[in-house]
Z-matrix of the N, CA and C atoms (Angstrom, degrees):
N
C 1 1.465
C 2 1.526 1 111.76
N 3 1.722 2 109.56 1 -33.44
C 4 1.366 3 90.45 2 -172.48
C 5 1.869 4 111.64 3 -90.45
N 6 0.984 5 106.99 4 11.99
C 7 1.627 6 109.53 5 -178.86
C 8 1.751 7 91.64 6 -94.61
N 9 1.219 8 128.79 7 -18.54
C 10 1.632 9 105.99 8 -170.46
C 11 1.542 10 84.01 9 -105.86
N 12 1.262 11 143.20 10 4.70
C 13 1.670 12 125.00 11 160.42
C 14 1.059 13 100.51 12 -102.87
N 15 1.560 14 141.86 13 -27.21
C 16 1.618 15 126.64 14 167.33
C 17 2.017 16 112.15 15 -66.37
N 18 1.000 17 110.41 16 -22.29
C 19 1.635 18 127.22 17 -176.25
C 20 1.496 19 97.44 18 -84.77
N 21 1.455 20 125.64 19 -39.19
C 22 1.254 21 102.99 20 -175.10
C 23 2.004 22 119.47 21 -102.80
N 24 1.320 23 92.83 22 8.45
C 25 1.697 24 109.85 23 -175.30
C 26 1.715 25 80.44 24 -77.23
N 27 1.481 26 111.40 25 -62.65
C 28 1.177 27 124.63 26 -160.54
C 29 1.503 28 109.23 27 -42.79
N 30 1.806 29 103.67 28 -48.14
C 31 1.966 30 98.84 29 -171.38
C 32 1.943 31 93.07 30 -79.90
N 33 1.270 32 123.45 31 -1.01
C 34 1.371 33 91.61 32 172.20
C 35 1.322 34 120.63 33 -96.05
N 36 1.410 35 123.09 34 -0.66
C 37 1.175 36 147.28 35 177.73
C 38 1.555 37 105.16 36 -84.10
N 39 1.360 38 115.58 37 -39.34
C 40 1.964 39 108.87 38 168.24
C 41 1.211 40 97.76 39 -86.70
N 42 1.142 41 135.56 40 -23.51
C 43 1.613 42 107.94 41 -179.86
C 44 1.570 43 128.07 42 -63.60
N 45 1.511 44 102.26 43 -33.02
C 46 1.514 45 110.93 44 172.72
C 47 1.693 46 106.42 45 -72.62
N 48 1.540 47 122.45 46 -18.21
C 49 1.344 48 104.60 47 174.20
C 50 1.475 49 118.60 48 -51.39
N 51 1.582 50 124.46 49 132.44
C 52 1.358 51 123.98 50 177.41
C 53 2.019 52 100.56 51 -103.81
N 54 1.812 53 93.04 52 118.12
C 55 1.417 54 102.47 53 164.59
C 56 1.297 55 103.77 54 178.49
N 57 1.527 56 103.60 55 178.86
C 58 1.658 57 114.83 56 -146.74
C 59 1.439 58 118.91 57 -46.60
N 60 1.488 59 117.35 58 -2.15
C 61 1.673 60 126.62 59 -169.17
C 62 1.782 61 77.50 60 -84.76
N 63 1.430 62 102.88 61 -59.85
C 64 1.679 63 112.75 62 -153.23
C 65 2.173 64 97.60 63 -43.97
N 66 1.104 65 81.66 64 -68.66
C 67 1.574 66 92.27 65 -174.60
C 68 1.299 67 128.16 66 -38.63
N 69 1.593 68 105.84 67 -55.66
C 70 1.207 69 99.03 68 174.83
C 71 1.979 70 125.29 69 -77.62
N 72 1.387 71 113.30 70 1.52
C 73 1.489 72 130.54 71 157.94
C 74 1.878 73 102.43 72 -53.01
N 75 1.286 74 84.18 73 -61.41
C 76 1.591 75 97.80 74 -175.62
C 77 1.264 76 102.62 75 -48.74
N 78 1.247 77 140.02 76 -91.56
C 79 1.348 78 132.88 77 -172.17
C 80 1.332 79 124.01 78 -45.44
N 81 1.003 80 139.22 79 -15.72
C 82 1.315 81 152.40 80 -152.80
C 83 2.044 82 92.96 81 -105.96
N 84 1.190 83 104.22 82 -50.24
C 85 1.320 84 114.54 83 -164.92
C 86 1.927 85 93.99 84 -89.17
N 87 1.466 86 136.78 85 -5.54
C 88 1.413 87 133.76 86 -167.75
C 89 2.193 88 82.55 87 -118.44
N 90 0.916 89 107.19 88 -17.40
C 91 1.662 90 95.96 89 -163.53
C 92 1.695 91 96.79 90 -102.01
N 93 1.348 92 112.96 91 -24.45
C 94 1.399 93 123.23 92 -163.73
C 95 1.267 94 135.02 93 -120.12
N 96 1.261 95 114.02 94 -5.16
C 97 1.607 96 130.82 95 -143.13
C 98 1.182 97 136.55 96 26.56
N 99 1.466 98 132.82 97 -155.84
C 100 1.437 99 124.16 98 -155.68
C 101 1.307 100 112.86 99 -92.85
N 102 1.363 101 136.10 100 7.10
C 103 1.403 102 152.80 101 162.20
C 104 1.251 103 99.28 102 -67.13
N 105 1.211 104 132.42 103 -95.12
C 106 1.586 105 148.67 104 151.11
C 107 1.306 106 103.63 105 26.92
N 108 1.829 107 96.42 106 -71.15
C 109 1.605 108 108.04 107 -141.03
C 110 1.786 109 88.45 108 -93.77
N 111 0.839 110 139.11 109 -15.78
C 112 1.623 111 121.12 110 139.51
C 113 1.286 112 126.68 111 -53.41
N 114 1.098 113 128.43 112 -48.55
C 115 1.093 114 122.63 113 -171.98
C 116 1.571 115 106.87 114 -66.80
N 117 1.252 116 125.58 115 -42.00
C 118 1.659 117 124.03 116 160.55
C 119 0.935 118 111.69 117 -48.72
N 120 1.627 119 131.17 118 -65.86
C 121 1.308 120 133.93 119 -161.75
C 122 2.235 121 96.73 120 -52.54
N 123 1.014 122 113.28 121 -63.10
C 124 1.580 123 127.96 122 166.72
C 125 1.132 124 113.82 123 5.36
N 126 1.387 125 99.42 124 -61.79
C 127 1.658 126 121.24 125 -171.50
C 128 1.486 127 98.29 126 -82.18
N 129 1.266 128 132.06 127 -69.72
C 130 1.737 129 117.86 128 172.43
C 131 1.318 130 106.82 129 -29.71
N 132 1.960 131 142.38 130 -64.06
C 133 0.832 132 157.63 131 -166.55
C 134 1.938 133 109.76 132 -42.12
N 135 1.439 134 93.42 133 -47.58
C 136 1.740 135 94.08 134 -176.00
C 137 1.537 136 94.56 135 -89.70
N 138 1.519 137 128.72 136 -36.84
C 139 1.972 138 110.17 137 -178.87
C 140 1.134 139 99.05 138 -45.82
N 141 1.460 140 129.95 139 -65.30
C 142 1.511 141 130.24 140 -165.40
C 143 1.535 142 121.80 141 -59.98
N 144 1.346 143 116.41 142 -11.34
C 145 1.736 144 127.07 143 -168.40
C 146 1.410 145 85.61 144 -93.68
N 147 1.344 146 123.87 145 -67.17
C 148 2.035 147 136.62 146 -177.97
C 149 1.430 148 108.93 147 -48.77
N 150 1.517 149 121.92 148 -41.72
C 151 1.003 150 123.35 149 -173.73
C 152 2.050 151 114.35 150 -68.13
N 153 1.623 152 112.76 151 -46.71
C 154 1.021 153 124.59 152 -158.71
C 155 2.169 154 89.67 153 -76.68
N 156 1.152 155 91.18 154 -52.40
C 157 1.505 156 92.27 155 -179.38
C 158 1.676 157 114.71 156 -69.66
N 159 0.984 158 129.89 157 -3.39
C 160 1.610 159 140.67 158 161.63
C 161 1.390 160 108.28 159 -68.38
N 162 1.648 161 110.53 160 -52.18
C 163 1.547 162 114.50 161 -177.22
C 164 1.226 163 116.85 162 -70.60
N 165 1.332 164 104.33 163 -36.45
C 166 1.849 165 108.80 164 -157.49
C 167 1.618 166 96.47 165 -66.63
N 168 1.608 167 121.13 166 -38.13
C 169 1.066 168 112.51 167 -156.01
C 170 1.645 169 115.11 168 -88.98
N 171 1.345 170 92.52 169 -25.91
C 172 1.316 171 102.31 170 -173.30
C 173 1.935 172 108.65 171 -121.75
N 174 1.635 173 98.65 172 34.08
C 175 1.506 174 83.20 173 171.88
C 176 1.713 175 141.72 174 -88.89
N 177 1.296 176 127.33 175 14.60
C 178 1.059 177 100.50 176 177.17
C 179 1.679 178 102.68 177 -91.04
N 180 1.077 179 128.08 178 -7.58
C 181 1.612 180 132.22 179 -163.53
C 182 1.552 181 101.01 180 -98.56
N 183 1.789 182 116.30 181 -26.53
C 184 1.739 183 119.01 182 171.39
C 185 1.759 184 112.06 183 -90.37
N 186 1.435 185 99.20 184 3.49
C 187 1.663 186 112.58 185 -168.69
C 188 1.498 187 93.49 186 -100.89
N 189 1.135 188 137.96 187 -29.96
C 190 1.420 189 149.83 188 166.26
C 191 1.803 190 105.90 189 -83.11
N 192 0.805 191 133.42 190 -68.99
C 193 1.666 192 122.44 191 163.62
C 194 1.791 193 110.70 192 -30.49
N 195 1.378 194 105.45 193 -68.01
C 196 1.675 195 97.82 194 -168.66
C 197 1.487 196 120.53 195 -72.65
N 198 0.999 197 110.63 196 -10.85
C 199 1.673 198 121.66 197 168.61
C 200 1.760 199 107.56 198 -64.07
N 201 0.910 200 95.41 199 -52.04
C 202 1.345 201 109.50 200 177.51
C 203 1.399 202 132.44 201 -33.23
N 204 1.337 203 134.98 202 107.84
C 205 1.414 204 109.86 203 -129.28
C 206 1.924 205 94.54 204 -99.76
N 207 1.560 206 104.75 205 -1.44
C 208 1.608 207 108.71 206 152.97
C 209 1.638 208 125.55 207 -40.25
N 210 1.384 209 93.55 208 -50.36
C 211 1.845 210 112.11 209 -169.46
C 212 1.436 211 84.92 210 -71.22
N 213 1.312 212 132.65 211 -69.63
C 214 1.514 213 117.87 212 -160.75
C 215 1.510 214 116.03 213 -62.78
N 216 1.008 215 113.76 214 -12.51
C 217 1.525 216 119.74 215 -166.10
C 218 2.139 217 98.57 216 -87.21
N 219 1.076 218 102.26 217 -49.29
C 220 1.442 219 117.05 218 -172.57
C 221 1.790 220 119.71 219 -77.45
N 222 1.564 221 102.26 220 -53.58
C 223 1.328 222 111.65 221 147.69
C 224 1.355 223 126.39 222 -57.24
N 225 0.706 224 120.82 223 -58.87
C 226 1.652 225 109.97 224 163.71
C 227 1.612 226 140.24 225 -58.02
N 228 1.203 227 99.41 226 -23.24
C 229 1.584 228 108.92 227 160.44
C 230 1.670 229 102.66 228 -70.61
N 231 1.417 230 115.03 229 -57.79
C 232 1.607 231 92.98 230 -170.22
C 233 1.321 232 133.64 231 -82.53
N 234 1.911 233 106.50 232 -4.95
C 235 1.247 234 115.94 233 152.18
C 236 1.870 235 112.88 234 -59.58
N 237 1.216 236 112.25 235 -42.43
C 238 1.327 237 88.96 236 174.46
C 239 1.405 238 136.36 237 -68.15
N 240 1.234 239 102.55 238 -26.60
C 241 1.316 240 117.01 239 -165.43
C 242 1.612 241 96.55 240 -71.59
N 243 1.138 242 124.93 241 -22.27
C 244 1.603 243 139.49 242 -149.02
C 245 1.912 244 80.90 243 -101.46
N 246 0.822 245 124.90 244 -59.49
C 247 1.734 246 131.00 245 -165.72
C 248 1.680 247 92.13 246 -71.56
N 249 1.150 248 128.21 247 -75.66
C 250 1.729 249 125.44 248 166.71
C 251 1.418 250 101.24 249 -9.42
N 252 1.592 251 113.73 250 -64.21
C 253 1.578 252 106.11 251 -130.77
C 254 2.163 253 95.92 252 -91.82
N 255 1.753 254 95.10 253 -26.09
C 256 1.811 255 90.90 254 147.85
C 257 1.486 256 138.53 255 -47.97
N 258 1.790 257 99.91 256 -60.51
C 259 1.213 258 105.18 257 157.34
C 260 1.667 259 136.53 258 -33.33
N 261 0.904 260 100.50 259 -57.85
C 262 1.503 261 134.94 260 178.50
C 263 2.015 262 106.09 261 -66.15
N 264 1.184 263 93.58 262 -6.96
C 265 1.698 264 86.57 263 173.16
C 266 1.689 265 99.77 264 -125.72
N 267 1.450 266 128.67 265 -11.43
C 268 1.100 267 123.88 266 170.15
C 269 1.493 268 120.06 267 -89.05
N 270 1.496 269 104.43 268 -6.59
C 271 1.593 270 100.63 269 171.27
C 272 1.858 271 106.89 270 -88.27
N 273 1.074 272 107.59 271 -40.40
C 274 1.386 273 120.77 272 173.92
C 275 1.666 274 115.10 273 -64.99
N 276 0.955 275 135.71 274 -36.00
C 277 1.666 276 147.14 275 -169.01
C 278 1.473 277 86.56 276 -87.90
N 279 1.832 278 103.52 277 125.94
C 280 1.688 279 103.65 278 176.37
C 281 1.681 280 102.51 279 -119.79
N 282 1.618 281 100.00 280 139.86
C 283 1.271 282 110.16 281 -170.92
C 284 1.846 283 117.77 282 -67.46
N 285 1.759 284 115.46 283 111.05
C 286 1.322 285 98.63 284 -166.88
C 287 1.394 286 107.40 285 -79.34
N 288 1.582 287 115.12 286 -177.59
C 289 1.556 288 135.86 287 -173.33
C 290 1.445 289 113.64 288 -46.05
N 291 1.655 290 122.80 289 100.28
C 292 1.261 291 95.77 290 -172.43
C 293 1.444 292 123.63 291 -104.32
N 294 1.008 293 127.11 292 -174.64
C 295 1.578 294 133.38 293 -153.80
C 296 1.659 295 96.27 294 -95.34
N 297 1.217 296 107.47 295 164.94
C 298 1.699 297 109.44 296 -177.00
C 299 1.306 298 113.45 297 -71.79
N 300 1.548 299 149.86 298 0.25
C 301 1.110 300 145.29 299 135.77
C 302 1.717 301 103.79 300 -128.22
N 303 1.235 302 113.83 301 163.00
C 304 1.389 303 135.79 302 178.46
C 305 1.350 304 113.76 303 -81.75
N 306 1.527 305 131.79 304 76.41
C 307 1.249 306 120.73 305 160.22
C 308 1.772 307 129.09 306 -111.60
N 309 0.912 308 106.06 307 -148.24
C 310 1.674 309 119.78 308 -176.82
C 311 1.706 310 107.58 309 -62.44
N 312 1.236 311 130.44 310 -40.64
C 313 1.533 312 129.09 311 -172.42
C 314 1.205 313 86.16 312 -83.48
N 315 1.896 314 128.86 313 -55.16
C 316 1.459 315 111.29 314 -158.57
C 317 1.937 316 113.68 315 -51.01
N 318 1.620 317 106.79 316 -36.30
C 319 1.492 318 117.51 317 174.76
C 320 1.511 319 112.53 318 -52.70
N 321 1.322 320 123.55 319 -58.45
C 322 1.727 321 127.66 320 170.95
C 323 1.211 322 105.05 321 -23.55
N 324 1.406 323 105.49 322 -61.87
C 325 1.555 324 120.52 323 -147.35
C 326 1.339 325 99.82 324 -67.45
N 327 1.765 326 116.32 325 -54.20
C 328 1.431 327 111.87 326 -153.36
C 329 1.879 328 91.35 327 -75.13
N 330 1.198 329 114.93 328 -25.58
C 331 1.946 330 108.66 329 -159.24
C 332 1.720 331 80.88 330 -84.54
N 333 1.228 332 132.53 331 -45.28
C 334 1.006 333 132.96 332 -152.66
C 335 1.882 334 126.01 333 45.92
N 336 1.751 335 79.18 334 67.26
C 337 1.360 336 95.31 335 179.27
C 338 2.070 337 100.61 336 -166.37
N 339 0.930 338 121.34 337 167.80
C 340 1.378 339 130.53 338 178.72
C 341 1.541 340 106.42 339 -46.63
N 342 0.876 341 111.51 340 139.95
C 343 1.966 342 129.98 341 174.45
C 344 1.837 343 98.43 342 -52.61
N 345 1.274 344 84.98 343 -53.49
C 346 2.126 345 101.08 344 -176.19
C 347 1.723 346 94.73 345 -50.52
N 348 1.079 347 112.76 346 -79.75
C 349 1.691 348 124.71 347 -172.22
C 350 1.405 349 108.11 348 -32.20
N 351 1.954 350 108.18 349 -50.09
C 352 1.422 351 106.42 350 -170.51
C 353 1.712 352 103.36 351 -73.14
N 354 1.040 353 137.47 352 -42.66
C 355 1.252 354 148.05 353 174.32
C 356 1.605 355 109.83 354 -29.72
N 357 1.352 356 107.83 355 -72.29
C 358 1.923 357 132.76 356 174.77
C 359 1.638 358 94.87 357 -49.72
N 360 1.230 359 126.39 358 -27.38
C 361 1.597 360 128.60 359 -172.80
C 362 1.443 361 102.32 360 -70.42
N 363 1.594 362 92.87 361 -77.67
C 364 1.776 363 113.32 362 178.92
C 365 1.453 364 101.58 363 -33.76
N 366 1.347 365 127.58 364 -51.81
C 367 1.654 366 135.10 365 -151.66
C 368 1.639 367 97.51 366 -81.49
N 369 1.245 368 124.89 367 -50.27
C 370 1.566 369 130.98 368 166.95
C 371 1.847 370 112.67 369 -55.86
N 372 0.933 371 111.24 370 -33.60
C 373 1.464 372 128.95 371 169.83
C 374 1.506 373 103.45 372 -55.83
N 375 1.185 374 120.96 373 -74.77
C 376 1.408 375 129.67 374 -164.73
C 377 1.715 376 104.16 375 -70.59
N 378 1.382 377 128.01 376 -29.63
C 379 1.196 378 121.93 377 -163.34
C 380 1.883 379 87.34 378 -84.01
N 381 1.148 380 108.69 379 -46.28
C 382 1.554 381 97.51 380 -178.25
C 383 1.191 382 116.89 381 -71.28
N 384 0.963 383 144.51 382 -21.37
C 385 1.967 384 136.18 383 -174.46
C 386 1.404 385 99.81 384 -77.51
N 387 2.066 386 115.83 385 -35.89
C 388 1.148 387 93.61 386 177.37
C 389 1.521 388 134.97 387 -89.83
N 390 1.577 389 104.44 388 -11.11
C 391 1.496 390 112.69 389 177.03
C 392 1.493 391 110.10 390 -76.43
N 393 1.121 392 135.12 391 -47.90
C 394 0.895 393 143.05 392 -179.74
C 395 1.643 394 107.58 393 -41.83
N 396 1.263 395 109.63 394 -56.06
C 397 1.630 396 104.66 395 -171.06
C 398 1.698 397 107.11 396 -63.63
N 399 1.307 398 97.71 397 123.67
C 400 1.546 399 110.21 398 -176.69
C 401 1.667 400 106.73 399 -60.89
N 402 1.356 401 111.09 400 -45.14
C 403 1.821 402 119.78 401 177.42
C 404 1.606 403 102.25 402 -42.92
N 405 1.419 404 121.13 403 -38.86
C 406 1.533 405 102.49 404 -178.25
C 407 1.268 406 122.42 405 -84.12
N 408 1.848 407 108.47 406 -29.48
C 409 1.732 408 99.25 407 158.87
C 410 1.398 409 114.94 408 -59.54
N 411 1.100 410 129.95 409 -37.10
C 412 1.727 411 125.80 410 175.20
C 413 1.147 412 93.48 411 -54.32
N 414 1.166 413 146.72 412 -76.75
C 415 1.858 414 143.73 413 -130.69
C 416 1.568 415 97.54 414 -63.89
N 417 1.518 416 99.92 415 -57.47
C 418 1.751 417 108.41 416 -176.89
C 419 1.413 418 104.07 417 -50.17
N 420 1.251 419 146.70 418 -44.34
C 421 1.175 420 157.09 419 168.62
C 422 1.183 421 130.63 420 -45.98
N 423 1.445 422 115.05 421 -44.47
C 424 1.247 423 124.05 422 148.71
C 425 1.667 424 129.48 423 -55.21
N 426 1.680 425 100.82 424 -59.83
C 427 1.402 426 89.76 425 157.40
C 428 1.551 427 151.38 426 -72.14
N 429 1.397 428 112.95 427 5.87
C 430 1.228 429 138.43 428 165.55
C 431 1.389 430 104.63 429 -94.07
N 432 1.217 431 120.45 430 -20.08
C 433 1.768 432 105.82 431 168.69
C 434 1.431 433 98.19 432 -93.28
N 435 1.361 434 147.41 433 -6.89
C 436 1.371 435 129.71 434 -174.12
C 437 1.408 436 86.44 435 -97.24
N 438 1.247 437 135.38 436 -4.73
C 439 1.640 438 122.85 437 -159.69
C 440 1.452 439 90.87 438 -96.54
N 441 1.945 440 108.14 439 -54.73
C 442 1.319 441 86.73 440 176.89
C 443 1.752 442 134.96 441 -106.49
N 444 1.700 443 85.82 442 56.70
C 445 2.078 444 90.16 443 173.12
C 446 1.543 445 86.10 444 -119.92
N 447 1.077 446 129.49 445 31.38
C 448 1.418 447 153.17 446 148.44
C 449 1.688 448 114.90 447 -74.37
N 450 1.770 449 136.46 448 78.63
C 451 1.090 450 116.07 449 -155.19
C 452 1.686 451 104.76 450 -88.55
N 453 1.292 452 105.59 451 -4.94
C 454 1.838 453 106.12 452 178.87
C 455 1.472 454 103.05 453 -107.07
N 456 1.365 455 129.18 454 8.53
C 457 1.489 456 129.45 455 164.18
C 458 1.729 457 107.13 456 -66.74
N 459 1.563 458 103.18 457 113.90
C 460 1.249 459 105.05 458 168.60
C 461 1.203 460 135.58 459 -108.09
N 462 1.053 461 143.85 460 142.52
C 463 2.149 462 131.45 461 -171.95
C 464 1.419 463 107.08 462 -25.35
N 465 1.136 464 126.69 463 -34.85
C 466 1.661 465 123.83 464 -148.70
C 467 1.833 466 78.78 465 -89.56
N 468 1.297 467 124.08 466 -50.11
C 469 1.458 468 113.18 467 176.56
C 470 1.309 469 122.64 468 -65.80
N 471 1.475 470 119.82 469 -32.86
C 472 1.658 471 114.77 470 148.72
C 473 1.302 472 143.91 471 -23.18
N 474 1.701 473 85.84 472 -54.52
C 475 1.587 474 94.29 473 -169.19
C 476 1.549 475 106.90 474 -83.50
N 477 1.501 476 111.07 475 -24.61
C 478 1.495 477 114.64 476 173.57
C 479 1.943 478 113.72 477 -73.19
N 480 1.383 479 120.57 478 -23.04
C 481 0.998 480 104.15 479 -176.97
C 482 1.721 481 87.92 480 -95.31
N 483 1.017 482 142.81 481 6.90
C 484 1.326 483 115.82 482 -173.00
C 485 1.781 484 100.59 483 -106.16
N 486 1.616 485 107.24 484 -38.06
C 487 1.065 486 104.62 485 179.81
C 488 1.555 487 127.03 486 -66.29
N 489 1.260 488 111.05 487 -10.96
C 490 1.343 489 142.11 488 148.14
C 491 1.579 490 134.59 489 -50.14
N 492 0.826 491 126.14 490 -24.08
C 493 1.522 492 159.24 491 160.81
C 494 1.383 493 112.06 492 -88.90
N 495 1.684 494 118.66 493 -61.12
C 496 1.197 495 102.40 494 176.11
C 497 1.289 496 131.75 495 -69.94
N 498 1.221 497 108.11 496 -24.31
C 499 1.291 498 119.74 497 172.68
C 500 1.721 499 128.76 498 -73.54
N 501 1.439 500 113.67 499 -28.48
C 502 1.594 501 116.03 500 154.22
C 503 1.341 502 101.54 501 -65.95
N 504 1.406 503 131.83 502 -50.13
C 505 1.833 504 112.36 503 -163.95
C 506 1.204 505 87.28 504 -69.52
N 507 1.589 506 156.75 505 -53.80
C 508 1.120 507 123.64 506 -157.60
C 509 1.463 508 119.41 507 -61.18
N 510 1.486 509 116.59 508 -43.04
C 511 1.665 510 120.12 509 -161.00
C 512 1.916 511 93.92 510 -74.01
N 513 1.293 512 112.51 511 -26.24
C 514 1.508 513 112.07 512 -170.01
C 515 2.117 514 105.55 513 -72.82
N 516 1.596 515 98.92 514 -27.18
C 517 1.314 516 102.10 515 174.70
C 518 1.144 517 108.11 516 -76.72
N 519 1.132 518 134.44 517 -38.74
C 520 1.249 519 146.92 518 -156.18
C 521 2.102 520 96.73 519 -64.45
N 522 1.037 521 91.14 520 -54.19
C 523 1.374 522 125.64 521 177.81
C 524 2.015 523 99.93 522 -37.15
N 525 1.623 524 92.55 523 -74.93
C 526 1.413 525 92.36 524 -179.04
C 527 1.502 526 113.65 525 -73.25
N 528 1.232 527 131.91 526 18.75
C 529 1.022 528 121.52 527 -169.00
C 530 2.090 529 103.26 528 -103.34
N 531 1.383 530 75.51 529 -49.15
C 532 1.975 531 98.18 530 154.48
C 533 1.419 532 108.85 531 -25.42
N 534 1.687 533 90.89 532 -84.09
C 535 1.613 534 96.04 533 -173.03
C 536 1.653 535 126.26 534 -53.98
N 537 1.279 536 123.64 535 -24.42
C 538 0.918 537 154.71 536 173.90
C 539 1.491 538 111.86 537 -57.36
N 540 1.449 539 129.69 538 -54.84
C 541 1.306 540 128.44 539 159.97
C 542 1.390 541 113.63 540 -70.39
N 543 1.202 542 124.18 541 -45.20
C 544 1.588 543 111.60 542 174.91
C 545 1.861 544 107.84 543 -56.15
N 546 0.685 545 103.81 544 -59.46
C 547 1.522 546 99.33 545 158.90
C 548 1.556 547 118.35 546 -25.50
N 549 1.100 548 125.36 547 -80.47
C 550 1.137 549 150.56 548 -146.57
C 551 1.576 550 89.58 549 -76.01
N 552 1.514 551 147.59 550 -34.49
C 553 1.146 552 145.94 551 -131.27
C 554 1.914 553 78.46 552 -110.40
N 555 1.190 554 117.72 553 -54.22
C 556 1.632 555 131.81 554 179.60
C 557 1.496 556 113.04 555 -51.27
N 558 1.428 557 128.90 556 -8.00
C 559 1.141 558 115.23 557 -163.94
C 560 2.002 559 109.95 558 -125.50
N 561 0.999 560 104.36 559 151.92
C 562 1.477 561 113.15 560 -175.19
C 563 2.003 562 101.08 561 -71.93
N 564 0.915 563 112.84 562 134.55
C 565 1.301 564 125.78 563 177.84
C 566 1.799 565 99.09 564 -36.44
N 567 1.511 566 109.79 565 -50.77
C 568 1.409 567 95.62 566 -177.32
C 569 1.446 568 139.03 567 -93.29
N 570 1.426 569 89.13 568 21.57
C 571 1.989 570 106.26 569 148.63
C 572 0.781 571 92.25 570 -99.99
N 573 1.391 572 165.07 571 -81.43
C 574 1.089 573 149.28 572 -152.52
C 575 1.574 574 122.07 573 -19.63
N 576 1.813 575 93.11 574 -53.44
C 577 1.354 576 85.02 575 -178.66
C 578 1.121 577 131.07 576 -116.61
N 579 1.806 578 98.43 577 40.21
C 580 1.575 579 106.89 578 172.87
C 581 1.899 580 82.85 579 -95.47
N 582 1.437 581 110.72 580 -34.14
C 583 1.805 582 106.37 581 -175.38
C 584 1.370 583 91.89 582 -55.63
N 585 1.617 584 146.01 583 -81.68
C 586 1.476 585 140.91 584 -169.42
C 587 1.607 586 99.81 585 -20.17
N 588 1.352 587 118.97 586 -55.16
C 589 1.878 588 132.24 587 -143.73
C 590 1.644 589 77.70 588 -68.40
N 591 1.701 590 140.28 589 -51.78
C 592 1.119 591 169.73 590 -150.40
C 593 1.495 592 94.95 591 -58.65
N 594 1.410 593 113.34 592 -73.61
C 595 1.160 594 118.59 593 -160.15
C 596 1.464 595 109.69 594 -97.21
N 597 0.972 596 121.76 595 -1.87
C 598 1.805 597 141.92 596 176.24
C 599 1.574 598 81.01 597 -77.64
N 600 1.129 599 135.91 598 -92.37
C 601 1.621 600 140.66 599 177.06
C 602 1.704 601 131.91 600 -35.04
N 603 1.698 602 91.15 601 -11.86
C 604 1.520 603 83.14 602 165.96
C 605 1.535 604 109.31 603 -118.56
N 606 1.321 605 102.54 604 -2.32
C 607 1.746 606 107.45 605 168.56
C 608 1.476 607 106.77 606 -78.63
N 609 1.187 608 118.19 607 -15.98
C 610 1.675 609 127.33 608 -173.24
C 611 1.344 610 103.91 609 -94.30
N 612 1.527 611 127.35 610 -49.92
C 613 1.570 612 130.54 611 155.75
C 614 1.718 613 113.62 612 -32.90
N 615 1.096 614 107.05 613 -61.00
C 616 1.715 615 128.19 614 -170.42
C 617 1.872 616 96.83 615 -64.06
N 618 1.163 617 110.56 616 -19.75
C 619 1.491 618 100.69 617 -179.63
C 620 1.275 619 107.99 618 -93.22
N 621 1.133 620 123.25 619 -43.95
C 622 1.111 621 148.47 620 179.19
C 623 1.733 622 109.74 621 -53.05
N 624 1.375 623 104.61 622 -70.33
C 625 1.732 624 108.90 623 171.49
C 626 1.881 625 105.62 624 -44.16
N 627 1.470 626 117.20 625 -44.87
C 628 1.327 627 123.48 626 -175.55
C 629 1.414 628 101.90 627 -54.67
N 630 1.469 629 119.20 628 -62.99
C 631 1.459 630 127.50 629 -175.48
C 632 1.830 631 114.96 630 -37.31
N 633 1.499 632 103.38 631 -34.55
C 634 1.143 633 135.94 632 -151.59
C 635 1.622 634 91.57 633 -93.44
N 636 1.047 635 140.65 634 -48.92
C 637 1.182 636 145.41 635 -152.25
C 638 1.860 637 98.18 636 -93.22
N 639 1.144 638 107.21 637 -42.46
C 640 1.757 639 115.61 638 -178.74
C 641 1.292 640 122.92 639 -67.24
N 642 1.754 641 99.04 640 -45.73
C 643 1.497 642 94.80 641 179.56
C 644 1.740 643 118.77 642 -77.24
């Protein structure tokens, strides 16, 4: 019991973290509605599931790789370059005329391509902004080394404190993703896309600070 209330303090404590995962949820879920912004969130959802189970199993040999100040130096350049070059298409990409609520045809229309295609986009979207950022292989890393300098921590408590965590960031995304279309349904296309211009500029900041932090 007490690993799924220490696991879930923990995912409510990353959910309030604000960065380039957070932001671009936000827009995705205010430009698209709550279809959309699952299917993004999705893709964050499995980096962080692959990622935690990558470490746990194989960490003292990925605990020697990410230390390594190669991995941060290299990973982090192309995470930035990867968050920049998002950024850098959401300031440029202008939000068209939208329809009196946000659904599935309004998405066709504006991507002008299949709902399915845009979906696999959003979901490839989210799995890369978050793998890419080296700070979240560190974090997982960290907490997989406090899990295991734990010598009576056993798998069955693993999987409860982890599934525990994942499971608040999901229902907590889920959450902003909500608010996020009610939002998004209230607003004139051209807030909207001063919010896109918004979060295009802090995904470009966030690359930038990364760039900044590696070299």
């Amino acid at each position: 019991m007490n690993e799924i209330i220490e696991g879930a303090l923990l995912g409510i404590t990353l959910s309030f973290l604000i960065g380039p995962v957070f932001f671009a949820l936000l827009q995705t879920g205010i430009e698209h509605g709550f279809k959309a912004g699952v299917s993004y969130s999705s893709g964050v959802w499995l980096s962080d599931f692959l990622i935690i189970v990558l470490i746990y199993k194989s960490m003292a040999a990925i605990a020697n790789v990410v230390k390594s100040s190669e991995f941060v130096l290299y990973v982090g350049i192309v995470g930035a370059i990867i968050l920049i070059s998002f950024g850098l298409s959401s300031l440029i990409t202008k939000v068209a005329e939208k329809k009196p609520e946000i659904n599935e045809s309004a998405i066709q229309a504006t991507q002008n391509q299949s709902v399915q295609k845009f979906r696999v986009k959003l979901f490839t979207k989210g799995f890369v902004i978050n793998t890419i950022n080296p700070f979240t292989i560190i974090f997982w890393l960290g907490v997989n080394t406090v899990i295991l300098s734990k010598p009576t921590f056993t798998n069955y408590q693993a999987i409860l404190y982890f599934g525990s965590i994942l499971t608040t960031l999901v229902l907590t995304d889920l959450l902003k993703i909500l608010l996020a279309k009610k939002i998004g349904v209230a607003l004139k296309p051209i807030y909207i896309q001063r919010m896109r211009q918004v979060a295009g500029a802090l995904l470009i900041i966030s690359g930038i600070v990364m760039l900044y932090r590696v070299l």
